[in-house]
N, C-alpha and C positions, 0 to 999 in steps of 0.2 A: 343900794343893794347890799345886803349882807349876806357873808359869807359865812357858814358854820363847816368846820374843817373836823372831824371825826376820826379816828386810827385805832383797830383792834388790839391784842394786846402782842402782837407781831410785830407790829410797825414803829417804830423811834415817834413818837408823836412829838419832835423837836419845834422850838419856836422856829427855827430857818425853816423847815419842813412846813409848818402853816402860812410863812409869808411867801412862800414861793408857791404852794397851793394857790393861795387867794390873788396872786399875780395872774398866774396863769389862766383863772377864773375870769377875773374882772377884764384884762384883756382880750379873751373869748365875747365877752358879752359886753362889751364894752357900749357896743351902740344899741344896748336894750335896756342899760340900769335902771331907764324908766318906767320901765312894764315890769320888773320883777323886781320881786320886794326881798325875796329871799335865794340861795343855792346852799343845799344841803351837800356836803361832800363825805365818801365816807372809803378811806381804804382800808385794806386786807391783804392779807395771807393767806394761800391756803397751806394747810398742813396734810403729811409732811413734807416739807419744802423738796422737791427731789430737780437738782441741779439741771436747767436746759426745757424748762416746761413754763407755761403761762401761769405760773403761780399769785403774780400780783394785781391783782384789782381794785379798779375804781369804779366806785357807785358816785355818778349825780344826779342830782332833782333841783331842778329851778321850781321857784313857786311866783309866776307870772299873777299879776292883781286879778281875782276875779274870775280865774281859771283851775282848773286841775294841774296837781303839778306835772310836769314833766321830765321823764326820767332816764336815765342812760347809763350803758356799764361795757367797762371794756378792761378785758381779763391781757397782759401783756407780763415779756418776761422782766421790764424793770417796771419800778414803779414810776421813773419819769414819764416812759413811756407809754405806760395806764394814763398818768392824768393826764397829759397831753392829748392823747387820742381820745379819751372821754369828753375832755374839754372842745376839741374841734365838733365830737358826736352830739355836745349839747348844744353850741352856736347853732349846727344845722336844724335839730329840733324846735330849739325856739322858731327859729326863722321861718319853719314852715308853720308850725300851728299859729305865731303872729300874724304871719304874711296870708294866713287862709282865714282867719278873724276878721283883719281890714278889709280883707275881700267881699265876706259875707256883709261887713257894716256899708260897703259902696254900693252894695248889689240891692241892699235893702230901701 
């Protein structure tokens, strides 16, 4: 599974910043590396940053083999807590559009 880790012109786009990205990633999804070939990650800023509001957002997109990607975004006041919560919000997505795929292939 590859991780492509993305940052506007807002955010420290630091090397620790992408490996703890792609930590946080890869242990989300850990039990699916094999059905997705890709996770697109992409944070933000909104502007102007005004102190105490949800300014920080993560966009993800897994791209499962053979499917549409699947996408999720979660606006929080840190950015830890973007990717985190985005990362929790994408394990649950996979899990259902996989877990409703193997269902359709049993059923058939």
């Amino acid at each position: 599974m590859q991780i492509r880790v993305d940052v506007d012109d807002h955010i420290d786009g630091s090397e620790e910043l992408m490996v703890r990205v792609e930590g946080v990633v890869e242990g989300s999804l850990d039990r699916y590396q094999e059905q997705i070939a890709r996770v697109d990650v992409h944070l933000s800023q909104r502007i102007p940053h005004k102190h105490g509001e949800r300014d920080m957002c993560c966009r993800m997109e897994a791209h499962p083999g053979g499917l549409k990607p699947i996408a999720v975004v979660h606006e929080a006041m840190t950015l830890t807590e973007a990717i985190h919560a985005a990362s929790a919000k994408l394990e649950h997505a996979v899990h259902l559009v996989l877990h409703d795929l193997k269902a359709r292939q049993a059923a058939s």
